[in-house]
C-alpha positions in Angstrom: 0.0 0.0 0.0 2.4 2.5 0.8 4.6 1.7 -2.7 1.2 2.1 -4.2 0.6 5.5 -2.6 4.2 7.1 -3.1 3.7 6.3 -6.8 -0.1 7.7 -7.2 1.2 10.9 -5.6 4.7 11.8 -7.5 2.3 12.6 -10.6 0.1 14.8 -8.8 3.4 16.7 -7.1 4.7 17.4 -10.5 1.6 18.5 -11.7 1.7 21.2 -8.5 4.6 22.5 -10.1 3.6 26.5 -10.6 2.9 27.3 -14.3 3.1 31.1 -16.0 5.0 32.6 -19.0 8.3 32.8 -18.5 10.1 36.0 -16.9 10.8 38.5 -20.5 14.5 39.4 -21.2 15.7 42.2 -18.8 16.3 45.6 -20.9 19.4 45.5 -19.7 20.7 42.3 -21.7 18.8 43.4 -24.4 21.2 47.0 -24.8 24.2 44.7 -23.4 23.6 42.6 -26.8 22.5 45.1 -29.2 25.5 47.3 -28.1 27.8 44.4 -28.5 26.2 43.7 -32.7 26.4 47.6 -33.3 30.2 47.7 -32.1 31.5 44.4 -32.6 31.7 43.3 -36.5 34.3 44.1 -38.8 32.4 47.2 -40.7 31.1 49.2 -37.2 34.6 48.4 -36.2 36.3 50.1 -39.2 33.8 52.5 -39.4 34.3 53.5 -35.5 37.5 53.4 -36.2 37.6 55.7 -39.1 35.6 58.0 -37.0 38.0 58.4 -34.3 40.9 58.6 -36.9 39.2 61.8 -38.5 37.9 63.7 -35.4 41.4 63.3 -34.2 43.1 64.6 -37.8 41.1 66.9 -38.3 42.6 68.9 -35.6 45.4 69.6 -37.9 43.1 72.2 -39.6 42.6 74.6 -37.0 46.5 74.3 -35.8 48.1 74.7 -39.3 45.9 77.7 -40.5 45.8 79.4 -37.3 45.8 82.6 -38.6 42.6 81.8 -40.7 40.8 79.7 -37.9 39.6 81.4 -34.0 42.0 79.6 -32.0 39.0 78.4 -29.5 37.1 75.7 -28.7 33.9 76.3 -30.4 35.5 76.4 -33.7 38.0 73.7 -32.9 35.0 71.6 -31.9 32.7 73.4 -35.4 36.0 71.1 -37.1 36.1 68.0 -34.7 32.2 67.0 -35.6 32.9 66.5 -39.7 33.7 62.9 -39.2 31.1 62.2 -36.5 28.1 63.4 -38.4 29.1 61.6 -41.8 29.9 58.4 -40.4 28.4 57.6 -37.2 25.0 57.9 -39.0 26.0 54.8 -40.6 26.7 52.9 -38.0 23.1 53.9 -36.6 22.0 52.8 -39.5 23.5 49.7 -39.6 22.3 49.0 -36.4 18.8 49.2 -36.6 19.1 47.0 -40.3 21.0 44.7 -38.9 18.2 42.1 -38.4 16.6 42.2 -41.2 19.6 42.4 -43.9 21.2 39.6 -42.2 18.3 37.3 -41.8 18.7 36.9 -38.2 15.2 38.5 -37.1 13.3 35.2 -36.6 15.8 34.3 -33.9 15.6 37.6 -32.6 12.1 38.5 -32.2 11.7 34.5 -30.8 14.3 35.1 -28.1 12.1 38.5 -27.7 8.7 38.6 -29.0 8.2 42.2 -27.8 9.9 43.7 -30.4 9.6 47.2 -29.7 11.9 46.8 -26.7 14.5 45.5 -29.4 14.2 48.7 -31.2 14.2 50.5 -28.0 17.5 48.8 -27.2 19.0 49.7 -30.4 17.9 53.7 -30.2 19.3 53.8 -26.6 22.9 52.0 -28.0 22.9 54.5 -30.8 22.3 57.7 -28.6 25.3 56.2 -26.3 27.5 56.1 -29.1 26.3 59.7 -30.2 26.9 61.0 -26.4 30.6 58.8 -26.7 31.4 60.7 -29.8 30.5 63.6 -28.7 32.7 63.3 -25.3 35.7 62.1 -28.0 35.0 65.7 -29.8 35.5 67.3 -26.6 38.6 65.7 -25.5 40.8 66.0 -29.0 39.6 69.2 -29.5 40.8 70.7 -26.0 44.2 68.7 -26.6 44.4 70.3 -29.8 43.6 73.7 -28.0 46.2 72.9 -25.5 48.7 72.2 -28.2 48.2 75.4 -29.9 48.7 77.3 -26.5 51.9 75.2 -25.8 53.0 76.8 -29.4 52.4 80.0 -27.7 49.5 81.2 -29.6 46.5 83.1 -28.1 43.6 80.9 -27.0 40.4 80.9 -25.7 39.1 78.1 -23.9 35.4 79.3 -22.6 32.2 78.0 -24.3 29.0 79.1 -23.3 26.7 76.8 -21.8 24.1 76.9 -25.0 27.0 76.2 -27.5 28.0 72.8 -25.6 24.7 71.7 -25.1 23.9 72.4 -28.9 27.0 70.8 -29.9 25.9 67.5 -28.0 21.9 67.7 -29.7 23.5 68.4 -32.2 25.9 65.0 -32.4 22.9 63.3 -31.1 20.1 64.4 -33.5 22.1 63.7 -36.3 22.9 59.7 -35.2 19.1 59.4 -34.6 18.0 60.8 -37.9 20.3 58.0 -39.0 18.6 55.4 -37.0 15.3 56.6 -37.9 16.0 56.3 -41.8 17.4 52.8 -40.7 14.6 52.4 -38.9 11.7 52.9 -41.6 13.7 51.0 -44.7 14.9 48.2 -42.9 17.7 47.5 -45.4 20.9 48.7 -44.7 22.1 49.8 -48.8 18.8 51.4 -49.4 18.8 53.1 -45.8 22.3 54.9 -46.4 21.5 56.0 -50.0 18.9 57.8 -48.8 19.8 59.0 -45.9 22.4 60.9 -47.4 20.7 61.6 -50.8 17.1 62.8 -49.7 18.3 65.4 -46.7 20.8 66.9 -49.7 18.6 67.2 -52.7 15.8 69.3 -50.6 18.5 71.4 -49.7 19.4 71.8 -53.4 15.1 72.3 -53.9 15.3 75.1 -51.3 17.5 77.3 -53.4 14.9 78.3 -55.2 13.8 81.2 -54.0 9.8 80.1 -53.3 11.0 77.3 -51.4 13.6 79.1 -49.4 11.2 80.2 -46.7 10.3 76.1 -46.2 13.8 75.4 -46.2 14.5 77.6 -42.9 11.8 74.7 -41.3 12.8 71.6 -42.8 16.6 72.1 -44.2 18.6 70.3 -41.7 21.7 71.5 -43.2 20.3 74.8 -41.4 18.6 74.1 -38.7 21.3 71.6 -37.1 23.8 74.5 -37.4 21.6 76.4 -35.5 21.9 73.7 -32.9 25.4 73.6 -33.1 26.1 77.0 -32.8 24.0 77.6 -29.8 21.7 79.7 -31.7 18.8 77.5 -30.8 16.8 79.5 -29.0 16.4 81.9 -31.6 15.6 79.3 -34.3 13.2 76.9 -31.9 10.5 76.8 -34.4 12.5 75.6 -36.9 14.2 73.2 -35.0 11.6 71.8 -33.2 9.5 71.3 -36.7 12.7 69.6 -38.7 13.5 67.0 -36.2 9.8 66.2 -36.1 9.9 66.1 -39.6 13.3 63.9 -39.9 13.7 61.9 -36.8 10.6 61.6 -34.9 8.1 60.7 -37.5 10.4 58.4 -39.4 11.2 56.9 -36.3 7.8 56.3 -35.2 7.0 55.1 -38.7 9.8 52.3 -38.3 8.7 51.0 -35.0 5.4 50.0 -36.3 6.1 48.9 -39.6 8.8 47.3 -37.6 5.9 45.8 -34.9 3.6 44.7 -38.3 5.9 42.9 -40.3 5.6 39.6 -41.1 9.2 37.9 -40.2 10.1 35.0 -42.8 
């Protein structure tokens, strides 16, 4: 009898076992992995790295035409940003495509069904790598300030408040245009062409003189410069209504075509 019983009841304690969905992926190992994809392959690598190499260089400008360049940190740092905002939109780009260009979605969105906390997790990576650049900017161009001073030149090493913050929105609005763009194409060759081709033919359209006015709204090439040059306050309008126009509602427009398609 008491073989019997042990035997009838083993079933029913496994069957007491508590049941429920299992716990979701902590956000945290989400941006742990997505920063690892967006840094660690050959291209982001070479692209980073190309990055770095030109925000560095390009501190020879302002040293060896001194006489033609303010020898302070806003324009050192008006120089340090050409590399940053050509390339590292890329790499946003690249990030947000990398899914679906290299088929590994289904195994993504299984591991993570929510998958607007994946694209969360890749916008958050991409604005820490914005804010990274940015601090790089900041550090070569006061060693390059400091150099110039060592060569005893005249320098001047205040920047107002406005200007740094611009400088960083700046950095940062630029990467997420890029993601955004990434974002709503979903295929990295197609994402990059037109990231860089749409932005620069409606600044070509708004030299024409009806268009001009629209142009101060929606002409990044203007409005951004605002940003970086601290001048935001006067041009908020503007501002406000271009990355609306660029980032946000491209951005939103990824996310659910991103949430609606059908993964194969």
């Amino acid at each position: 009898m008491t073989a019997t019983t042990a035997e009838q009841e083993a079933p029913a304690t496994a069957q007491a076992a508590p049941i429920g969905p299992r716990p979701g992926i902590p956000f945290s190992r989400l941006l742990r992995v997505e920063w690892r994809k967006s840094v660690d392959t050959r291209s982001a690598r070479w692209l980073l790295g190309i990055v770095a190499v030109l925000t560095a260089g390009s501190m020879a400008i302002p040293l060896i035409w001194n006489s033609d360049i303010p020898q302070e940190l806003p324009a050192y740092l008006a120089i340090s940003q050409i590399g940053l905002v050509t390339l590292l939109p890329v790499v946003a780009i690249m990030t947000l495509t990398t899914e679906w260009t290299q088929r590994t979605v289904l195994t993504t969105f299984t591991q993570e069904p929510r998958r607007g906390r994946v694209v969360g997790a890749k916008v958050v990576t991409v604005s820490m790598l914005a804010i990274a650049a940015t601090a790089l900017a900041f550090a070569v161009s006061a060693a390059a300030l400091a150099l110039s001073a060592g060569l005893g030149r005249d320098v001047e090493w205040s920047i107002g408040a406005d200007v740094a913050a611009g400088f960083t929105l700046y950095i940062l609005l630029t990467v997420l245009m890029g993601a955004a763009f990434g974002a709503i194409f979903q295929s990295t060759a197609l994402a990059i062409v037109l990231y860089f081709i749409v932005p620069f033919a409606w600044s070509l359209l708004t030299i024409v003189p009806a268009l001009d006015e629209v142009g101060e709204w929606l002409d990044t090439s203007r409005t951004f410069q605002w940003l970086a040059e601290g001048e935001w306050d006067a041009h908020a309008g503007p501002i406000v209504v271009s990355t609306t126009v660029w980032v946000l509602v491209p951005l939103v427009l990824g996310v659910v075509r991103t949430l609606r398609r059908e993964v194969k």
